[in-house]
C-alpha positions in Angstrom: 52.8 34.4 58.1 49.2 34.9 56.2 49.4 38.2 53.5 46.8 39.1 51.7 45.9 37.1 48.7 43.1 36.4 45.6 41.4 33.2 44.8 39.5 32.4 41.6 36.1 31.7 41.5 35.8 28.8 38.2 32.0 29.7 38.0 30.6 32.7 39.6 26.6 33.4 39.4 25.2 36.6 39.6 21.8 36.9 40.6 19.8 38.9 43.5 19.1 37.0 46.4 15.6 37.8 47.2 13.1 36.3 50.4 9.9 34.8 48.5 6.9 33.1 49.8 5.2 29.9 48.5 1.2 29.0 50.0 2.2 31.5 52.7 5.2 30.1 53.8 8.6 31.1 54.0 10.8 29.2 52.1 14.2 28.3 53.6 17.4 26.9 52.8 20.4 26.3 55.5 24.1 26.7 54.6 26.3 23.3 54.6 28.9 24.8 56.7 27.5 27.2 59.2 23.4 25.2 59.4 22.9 29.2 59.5 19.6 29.4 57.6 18.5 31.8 55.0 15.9 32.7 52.3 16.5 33.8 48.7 15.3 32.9 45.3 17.8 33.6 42.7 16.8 36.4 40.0 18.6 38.5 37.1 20.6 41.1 38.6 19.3 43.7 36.2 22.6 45.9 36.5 24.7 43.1 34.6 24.2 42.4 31.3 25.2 38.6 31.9 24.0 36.0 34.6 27.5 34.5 35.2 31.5 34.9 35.0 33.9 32.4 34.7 37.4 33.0 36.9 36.0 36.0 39.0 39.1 36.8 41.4 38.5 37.4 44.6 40.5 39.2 47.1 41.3 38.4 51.1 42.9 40.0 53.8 45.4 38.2 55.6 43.1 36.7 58.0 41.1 34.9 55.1 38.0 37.7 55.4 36.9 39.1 51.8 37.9 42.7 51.6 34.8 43.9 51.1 34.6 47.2 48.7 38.1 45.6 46.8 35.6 43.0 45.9 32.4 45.0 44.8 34.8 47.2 43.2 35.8 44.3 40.7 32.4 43.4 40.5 31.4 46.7 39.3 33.4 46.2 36.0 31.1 43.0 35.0 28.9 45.9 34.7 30.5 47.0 31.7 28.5 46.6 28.0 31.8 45.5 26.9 32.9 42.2 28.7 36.0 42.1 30.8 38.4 39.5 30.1 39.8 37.4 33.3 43.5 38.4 32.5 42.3 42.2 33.2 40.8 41.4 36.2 43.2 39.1 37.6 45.5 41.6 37.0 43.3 44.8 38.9 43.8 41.9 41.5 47.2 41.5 41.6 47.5 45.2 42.2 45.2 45.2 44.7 46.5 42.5 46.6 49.9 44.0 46.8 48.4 47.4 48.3 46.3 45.5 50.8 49.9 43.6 51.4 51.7 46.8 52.2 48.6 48.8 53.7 48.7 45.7 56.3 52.5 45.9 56.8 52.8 49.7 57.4 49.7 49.3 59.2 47.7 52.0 57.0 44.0 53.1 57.2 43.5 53.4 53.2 40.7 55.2 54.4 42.2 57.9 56.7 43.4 60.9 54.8 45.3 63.7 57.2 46.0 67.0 56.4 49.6 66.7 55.9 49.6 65.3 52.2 52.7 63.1 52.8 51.0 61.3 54.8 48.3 60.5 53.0 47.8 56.7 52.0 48.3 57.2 47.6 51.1 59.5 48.3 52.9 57.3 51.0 51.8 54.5 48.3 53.8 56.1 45.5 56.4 57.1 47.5 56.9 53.2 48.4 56.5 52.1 44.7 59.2 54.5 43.9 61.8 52.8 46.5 60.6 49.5 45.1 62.0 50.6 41.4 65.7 52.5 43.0 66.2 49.3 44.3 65.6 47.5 40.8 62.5 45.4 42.5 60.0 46.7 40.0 60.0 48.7 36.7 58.2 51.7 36.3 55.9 50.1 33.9 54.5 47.6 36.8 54.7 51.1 39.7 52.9 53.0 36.9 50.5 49.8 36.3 49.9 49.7 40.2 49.4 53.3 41.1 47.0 53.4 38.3 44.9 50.7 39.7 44.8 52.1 43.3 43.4 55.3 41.7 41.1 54.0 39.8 40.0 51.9 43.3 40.1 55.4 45.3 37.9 56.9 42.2 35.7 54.2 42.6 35.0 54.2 46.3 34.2 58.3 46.0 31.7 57.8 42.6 30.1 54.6 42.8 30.2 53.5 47.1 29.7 57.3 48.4 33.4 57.3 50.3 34.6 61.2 51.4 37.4 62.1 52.3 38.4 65.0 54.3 41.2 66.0 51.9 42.4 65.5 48.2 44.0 62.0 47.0 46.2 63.5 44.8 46.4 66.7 42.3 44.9 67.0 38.9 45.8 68.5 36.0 45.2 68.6 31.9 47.2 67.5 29.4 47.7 67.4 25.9 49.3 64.4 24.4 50.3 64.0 20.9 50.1 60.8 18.8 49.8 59.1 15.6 46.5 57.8 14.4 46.6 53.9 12.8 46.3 56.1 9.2 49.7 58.0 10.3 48.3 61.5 10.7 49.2 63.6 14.2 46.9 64.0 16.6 46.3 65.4 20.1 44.2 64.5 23.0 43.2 65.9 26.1 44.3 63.5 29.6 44.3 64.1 33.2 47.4 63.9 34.9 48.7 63.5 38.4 51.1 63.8 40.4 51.4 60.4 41.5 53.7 59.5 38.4 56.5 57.9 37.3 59.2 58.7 34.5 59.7 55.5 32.4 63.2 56.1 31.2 64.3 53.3 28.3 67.9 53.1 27.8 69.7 52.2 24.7 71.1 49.0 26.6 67.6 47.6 27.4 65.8 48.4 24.4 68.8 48.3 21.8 67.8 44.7 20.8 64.3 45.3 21.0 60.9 46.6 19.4 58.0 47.8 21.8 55.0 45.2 19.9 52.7 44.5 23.1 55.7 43.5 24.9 59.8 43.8 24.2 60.1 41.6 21.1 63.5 40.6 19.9 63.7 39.8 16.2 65.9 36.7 15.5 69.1 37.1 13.2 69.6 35.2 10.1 71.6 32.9 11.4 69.6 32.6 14.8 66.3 32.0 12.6 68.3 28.9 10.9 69.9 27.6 14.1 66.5 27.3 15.6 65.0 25.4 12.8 67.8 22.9 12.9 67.0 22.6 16.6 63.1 21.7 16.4 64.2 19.3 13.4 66.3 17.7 15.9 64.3 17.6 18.6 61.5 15.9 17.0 58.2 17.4 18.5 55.6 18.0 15.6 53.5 20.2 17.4 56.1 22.8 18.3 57.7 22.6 15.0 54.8 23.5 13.2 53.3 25.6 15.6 56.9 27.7 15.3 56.5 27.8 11.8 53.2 28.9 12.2 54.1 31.8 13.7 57.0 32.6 11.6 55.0 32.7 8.6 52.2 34.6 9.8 53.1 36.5 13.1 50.1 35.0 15.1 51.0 35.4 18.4 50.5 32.4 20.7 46.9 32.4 21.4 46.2 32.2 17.9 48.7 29.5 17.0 47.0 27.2 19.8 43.5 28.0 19.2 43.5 27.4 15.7 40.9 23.8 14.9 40.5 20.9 13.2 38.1 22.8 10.4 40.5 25.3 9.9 42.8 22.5 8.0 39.7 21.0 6.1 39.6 22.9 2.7 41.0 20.7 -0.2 43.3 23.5 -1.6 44.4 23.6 -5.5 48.2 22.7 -5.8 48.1 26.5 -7.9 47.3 28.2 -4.6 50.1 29.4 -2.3 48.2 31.1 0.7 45.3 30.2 2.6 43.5 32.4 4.2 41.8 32.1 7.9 39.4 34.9 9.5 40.6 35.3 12.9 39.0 36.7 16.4 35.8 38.0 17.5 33.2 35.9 15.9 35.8 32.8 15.3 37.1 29.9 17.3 40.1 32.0 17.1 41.8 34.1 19.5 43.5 37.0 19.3 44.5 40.0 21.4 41.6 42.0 22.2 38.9 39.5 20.2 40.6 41.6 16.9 39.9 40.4 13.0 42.8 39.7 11.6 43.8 37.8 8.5 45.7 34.7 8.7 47.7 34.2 5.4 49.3 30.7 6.0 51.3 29.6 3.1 49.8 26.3 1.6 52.7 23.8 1.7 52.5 24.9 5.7 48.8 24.1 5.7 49.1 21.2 3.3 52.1 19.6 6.1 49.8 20.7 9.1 46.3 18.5 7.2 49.1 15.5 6.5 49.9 16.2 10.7 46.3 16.2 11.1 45.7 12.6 10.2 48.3 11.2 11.2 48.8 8.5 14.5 50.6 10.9 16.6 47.8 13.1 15.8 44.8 11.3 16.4 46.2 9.7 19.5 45.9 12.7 21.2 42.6 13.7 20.3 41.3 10.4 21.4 43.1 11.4 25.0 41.7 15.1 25.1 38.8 14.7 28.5 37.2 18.1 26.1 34.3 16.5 23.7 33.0 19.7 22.0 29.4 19.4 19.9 31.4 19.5 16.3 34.1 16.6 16.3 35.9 19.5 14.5 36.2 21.9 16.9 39.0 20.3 19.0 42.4 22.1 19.1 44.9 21.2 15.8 47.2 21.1 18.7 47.1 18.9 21.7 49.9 18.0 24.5 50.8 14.4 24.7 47.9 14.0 27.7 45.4 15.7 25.3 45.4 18.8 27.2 45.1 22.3 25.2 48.2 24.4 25.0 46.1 27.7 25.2 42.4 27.8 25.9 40.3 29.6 23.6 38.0 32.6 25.4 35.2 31.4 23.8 35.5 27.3 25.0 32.6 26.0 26.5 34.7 23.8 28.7 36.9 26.9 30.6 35.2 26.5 33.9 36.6 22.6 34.0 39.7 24.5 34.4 40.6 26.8 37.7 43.5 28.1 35.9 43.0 27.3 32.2 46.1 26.3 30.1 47.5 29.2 28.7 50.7 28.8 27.2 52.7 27.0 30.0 53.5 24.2 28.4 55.1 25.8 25.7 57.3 28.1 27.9 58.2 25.0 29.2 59.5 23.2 25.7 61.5 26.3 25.2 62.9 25.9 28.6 63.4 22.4 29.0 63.9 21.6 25.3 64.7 23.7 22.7 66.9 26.1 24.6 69.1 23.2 26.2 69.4 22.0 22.4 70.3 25.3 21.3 73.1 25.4 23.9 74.5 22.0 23.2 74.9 23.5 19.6 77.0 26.1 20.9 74.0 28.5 19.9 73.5 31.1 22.7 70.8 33.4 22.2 67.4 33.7 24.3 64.0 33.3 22.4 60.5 33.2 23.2 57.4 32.7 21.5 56.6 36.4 20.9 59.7 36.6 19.5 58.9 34.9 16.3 56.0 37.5 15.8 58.7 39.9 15.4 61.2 38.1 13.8 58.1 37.5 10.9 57.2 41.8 11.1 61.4 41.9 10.5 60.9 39.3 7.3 57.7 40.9 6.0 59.2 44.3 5.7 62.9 43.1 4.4 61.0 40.9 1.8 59.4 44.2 0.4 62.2 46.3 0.2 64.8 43.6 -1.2 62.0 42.8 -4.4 62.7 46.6 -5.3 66.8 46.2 -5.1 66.9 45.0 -8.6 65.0 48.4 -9.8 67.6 51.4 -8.6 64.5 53.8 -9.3 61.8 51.9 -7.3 64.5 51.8 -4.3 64.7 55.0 -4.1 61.2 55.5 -4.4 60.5 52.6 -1.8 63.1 54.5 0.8 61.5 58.0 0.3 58.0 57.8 -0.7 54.7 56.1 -1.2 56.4 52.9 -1.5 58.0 52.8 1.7 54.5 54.3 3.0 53.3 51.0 1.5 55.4 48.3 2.6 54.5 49.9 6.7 50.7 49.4 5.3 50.8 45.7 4.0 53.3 44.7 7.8 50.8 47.0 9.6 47.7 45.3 8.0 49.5 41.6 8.5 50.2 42.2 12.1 47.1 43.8 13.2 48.7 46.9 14.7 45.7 49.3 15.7 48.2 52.1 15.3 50.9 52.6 12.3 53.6 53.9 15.3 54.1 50.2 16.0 54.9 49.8 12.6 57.0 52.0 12.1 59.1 50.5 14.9 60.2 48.3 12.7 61.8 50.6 10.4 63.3 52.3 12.9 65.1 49.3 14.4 65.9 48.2 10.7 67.3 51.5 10.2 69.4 51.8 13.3 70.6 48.8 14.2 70.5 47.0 10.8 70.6 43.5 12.1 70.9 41.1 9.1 67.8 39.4 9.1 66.6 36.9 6.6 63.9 37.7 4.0 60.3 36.1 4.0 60.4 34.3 1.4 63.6 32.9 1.5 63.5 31.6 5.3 60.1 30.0 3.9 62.1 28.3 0.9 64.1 26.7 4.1 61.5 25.7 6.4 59.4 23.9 3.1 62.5 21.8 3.6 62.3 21.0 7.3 59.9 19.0 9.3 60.1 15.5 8.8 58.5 14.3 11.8 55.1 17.0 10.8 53.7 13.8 10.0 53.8 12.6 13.8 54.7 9.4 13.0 
């Protein structure tokens, strides 16, 4: 049975199609498909600040037709003076497609609002999205996600493509929220509320072993942090061993990691220095989350094993396989799949619209599935890990490293625990992790402070990974 669904549009144009004459006459071109024939020169859609969009999704009803407003809709956020990235489309899309899916299966008129408010398409909406969570099909993060979206739409359609309706889509009402600023102070802001909500209720089971960092992080225990090592050792992949270390030494998440280059690993670097230094984000080859500038401090023997992996056979034979043959020879990716393929695509790569679905990460998911995990198991080491993880497991070391270096000073503990010091460490974990907001910092403590999982220091994991990696050479 066809449901509704969105496909993705690599390259998408935007221009006005306009009828123009040439020597008085009309000119024409006919359609490939249809021989239907039309007349258009293409010009600069003045109300976009760009002139095309790579990965535009576009949504269909179940009999293939475009729905039309769901579509202008998303095209109305290319209007933006900021640019919206793919993933925040696709995922308006995603939403969309699933309330088209159940407005088709309950055979709903989004448009038709009655009197009684029950009945009203967002209410009868929410009401579903709640019967979706009792029965454990979706969290209240994704309902909350969803409803927000269909709002948004419904907004939309009465602002911007002069939609009434005969009664209200849901209740309003102000609120004052409280929060923490990224310098720590308390604050307050005033947000409309509805009454199409959900409670988001996190229990001490789910979140016991976690910290709330873009996603549920789980830091890695001492033990777990060694066991894992041991396993990429044996497994032999240079590219995932040092990409790991990567991000247990800096906390880059995974689009950094795999969108670092070959000219990030060409400084010659004094055997006196121990950290290099690489500007990430907007204005970089590098991504990041939200195009932020963050500091990369990679220790140097890392970056001194990743320049030796560099120019090595394994290395180059992989570059000479990659289809991608950027301006600057130096541009390619540090770190290619065995075909030559990226692991993550930057945002800024001039060859994205080769791609329908551009490589984002998949293929390191899979290693960790296929690979690493299996290896972990056949160790008798059971404990689930993903890439994020190590981000966290690095925020973990960052802030035990600081406290321990006061434990030989009884007096500077006791400041580090109670005052400015402590105030201090949260600053140096905050800057190094590129939290907008010190509450996600202080997450960290919190989880340190409650569940006091033993995890290894900074600089002593690093002493241990300085001794791994004998294949970083990719021989």
């Amino acid at each position: 049975m066809s449901k509704a669904k969105f496909e993705v549009i690599t390259h998408l144009k935007l221009f006005e199609p306009t009828s123009y004459v040439v020597d008085g006459e009309i000119i024409s071109n006919t359609c490939p498909k249809t021989k239907e024939r039309f007349k258009y020169q293409i010009q600069q859609d003045d109300d976009f600040s760009l002139d095309h969009y790579n990965h535009f999704p576009m949504i269909l009803n179940l009999d293939g037709s475009l729905w039309e407003q769901a579509n202008l809709f998303l095209l109305d956020s290319l209007k933006s003076v900021k640019r919206v990235s793919p993933k925040t489309l696709e995922s308006k899309s995603v939403d969309l497609v699933m309330f088209r899916r159940w407005l088709d299966t309950e055979e709903v008129d989004y448009l038709a609002v009655p009197k009684r408010i029950m009945a009203r398409p967002t209410y009868r909406f929410c009401a579903y999205l709640h019967e979706l969570i009792r029965n454990g099909q979706i969290k209240s993060s994704t309902a909350k996600r969803r409803m927000g979206t269909v709002q948004t739409f419904y907004r939309w359609l009465k602002t911007c493509a002069g939609v009434t309706f005969d009664y209200p889509l849901w209740r309003e009402k102000e609120v004052f929220i409280s929060f923490k600023d990224n310098k720590g102070f308390s604050q307050s802001k005033k947000q409309i509320s509805t009454d199409l909500s959900f409670k988001q209720i996190n229990s001490n089971s789910d979140y016991g072993e976690y910290i709330q960092d873009g996603g549920k992080l789980r830091p890695l225990a001492t033990n777990e942090q060694y066991q894992l090592v041991e396993a990429l050792r044996n497994i032999g992949n240079s590219e995932m061993t040092l990409s790991f270390m990567l991000a247990l030494t800096t906390g880059a998440r995974l689009q950094t990691v795999f969108t670092l280059r070959y000219c990030h690993f060409e400084a010659k670097i004094p055997d006196s220095l121990e950290v290099v230094k690489i500007n990430t984000g907007n204005g970089t080859l590098i991504d990041t989350k939200y195009g932020k500038n963050i500091v990369l401090h990679i220790p140097a023997w890392l970056y001194r094993r990743i320049q030796l992996y560099l120019g090595s056979k394994r290395a180059k034979t992989r570059n000479q396989l990659s289809k991608l043959v950027y301006e600057s020879d130096n541009h390619q990716y540090a770190f290619l799949t065995k075909g030559g393929r990226p692991y993550y695509m930057a945002n800024s790569d001039p060859f994205l619209t080769l791609y329908r679905h551009p490589p984002r990460g998949i293929s390191v998911n899979a290693f960790i599935r296929q690979q690493l995990i299996p290896e972990l198991t056949n160790k008798g080491h059971i404990f689930s890990i993903r890439f994020h993880d190590l981000r966290a497991t690095f925020g973990m070391n960052l802030l035990e490293d600081k406290i321990k270096s006061t434990n030989h000073n009884s007096t500077m503990r006791r400041e580090l625990l109670s005052g400015d010091a402590l105030w201090s460490a949260l600053m140096i974990v905050q800057k190094r992790l590129g939290h907008s907001s010190i509450t996600t910092t202080e997450r960290y403590l919190t989880f340190r402070k409650d569940f006091s999982i033993a995890l290894t220091v900074q600089s002593e994991f690093e002493k241990h990974l300085m001794q791994v990696g004998d294949n970083y050479e990719g021989k």
